[in-house]
N, C-alpha and C positions, 0 to 999 in steps of 0.2 A: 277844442280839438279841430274842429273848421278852419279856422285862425290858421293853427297852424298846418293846415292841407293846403291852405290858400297859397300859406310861402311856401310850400315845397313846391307847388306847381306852377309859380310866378320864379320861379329861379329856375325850374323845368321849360321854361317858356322860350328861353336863351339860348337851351340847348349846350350848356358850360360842360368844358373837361372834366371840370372841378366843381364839387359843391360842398361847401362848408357851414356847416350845423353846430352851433354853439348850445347845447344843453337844450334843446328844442322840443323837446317832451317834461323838461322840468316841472313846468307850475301845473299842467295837467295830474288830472286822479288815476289812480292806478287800472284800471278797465280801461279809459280812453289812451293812456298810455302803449297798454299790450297793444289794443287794435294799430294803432300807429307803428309801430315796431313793425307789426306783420305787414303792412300798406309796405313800409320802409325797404323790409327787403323784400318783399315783391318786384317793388321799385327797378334794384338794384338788382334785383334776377333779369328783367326785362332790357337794361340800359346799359348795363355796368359799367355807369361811371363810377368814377373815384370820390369817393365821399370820405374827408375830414368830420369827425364825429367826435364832439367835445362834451364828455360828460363825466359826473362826478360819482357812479352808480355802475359800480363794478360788473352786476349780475347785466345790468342791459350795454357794455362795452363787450363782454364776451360772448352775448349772445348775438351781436348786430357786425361784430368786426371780423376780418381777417387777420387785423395786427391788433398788438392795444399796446401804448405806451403807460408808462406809469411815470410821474412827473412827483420830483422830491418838495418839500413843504417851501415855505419860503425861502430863498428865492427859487422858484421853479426852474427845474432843470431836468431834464431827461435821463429817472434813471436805471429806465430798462425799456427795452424792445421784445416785447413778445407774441411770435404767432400763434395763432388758434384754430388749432389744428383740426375742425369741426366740420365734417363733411355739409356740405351745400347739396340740397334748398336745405334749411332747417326749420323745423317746427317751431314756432317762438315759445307755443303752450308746452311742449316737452321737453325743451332742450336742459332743462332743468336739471332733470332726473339720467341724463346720460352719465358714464363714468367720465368719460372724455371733458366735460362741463367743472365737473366736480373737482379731476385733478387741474385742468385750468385756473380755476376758484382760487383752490388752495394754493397754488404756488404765487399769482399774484397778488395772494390777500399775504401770505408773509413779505413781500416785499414792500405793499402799502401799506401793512398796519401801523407802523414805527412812523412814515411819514403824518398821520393820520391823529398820530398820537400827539406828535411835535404841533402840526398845525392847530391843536385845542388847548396848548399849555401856552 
């Protein structure tokens, strides 16, 4: 977890338009993960840069983004654009249990299940 505070704040250092986050809570346990999420949009409460957020983990794309793309199995390709529609600041520990979360979930879990499936056969 440090680790990774280190690089968000050595890329905060620069002061960037842009910050792009390749799976960066991945190999972390799930506790240090949530705290990071919550650091995260704090973050992005305080600065609001534009942050690219690449991960493979549906529930923390919906919880952390305003958009979430959903990218088809190999070859990857872009095959849906969707906003989330989830009022700001959000609680990272509740956002779970909202309805709003839920019908989110659901519409992007039927458009990546099929991918999801293809990419394990």
């Amino acid at each position: 977890g440090m680790r990774q505070r280190a690089n968000i704040i050595r890329t905060l250092i620069y002061d960037p338009d842009l910050i792009l986050m390749d799976e960066p809570f991945g190999p972390l346990d799930a506790q240090t993960r949530i705290v990071l999420q919550e650091q995260l949009l704090s973050l992005w409460t305080t600065t609001k840069k534009t942050i690219i957020f690449i991960t493979h983990d549906l529930v923390e794309a919906i919880a952390l983004a305003d958009r979430v793309v959903v990218m088809t199995s190999r070859p990857g390709r872009v095959k849906r654009v969707a906003g989330v529609p989830i009022a700001r600041p959000r609680d990272i520990y509740q956002i779970h249990q909202s309805q709003e979360f839920r019908s989110v979930y659901e519409s992007l879990w039927k458009e990546l299940k099929p991918e999801v499936k293809m990419a394990g056969e």
